[in-house]
C-alpha positions as CSV (number, residue, x, y, z in Angstrom):
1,X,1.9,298.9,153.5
2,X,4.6,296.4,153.1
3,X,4.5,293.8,155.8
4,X,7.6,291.8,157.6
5,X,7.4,288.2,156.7
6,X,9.4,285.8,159.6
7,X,10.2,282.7,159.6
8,X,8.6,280.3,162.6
9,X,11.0,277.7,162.3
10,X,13.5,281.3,162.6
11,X,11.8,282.1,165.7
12,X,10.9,278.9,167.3
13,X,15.2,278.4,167.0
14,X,15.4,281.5,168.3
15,X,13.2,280.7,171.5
16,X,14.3,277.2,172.3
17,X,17.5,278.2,174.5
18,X,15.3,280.1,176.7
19,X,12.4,276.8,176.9
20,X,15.7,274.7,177.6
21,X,16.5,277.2,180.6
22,X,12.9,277.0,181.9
23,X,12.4,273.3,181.6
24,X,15.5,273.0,183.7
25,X,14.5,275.1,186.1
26,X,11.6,273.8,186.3
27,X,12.7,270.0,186.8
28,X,15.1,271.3,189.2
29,X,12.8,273.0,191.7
30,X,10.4,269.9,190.8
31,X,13.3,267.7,191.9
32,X,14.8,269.5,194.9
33,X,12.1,271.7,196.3
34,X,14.3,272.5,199.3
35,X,16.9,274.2,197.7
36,X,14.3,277.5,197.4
37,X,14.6,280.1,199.2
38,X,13.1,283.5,199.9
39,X,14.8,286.1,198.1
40,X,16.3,289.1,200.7
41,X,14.9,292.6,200.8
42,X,17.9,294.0,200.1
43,X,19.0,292.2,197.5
44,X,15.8,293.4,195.5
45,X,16.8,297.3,197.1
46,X,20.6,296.5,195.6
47,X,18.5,296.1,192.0
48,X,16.6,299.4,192.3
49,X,19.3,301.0,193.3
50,X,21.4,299.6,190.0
51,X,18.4,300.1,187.9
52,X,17.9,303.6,188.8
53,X,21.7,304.7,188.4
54,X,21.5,302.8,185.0
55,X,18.8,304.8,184.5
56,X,20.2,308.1,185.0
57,X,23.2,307.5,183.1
58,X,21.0,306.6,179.7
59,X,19.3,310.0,180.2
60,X,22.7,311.7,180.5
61,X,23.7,309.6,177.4
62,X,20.6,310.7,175.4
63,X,21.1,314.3,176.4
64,X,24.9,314.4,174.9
65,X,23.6,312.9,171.5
């Protein structure tokens, strides 16, 4: 069985823009806790809807190949 051999220094480089994003996040809503708010209802029904139609398109995609 051959095995992948990667590189940490590779992947580490790969993962550091996301840390950066979540350290500033996280300063920020250590910083200014008042600028979070509650997230609407039908904002998370406007991503299911999106998700599902994406959804359905893929399948319709897959079926064609």
């Amino acid at each position: 069985m051959s095995q992948k051999v990667v590189s940490l220094d590779r992947k580490r480089a790969e993962t550091q823009p996301e840390r950066d994003f979540v350290e500033l996040i996280d300063r920020d809503i250590a910083q200014h806790p008042e600028r979070i708010r509650p997230i609407p209802r039908t904002l998370f029904e406007r991503f299911d809807s999106i998700k599902n139609r994406m959804h359905t398109i893929l399948e319709a995609e897959a079926k064609e190949m």
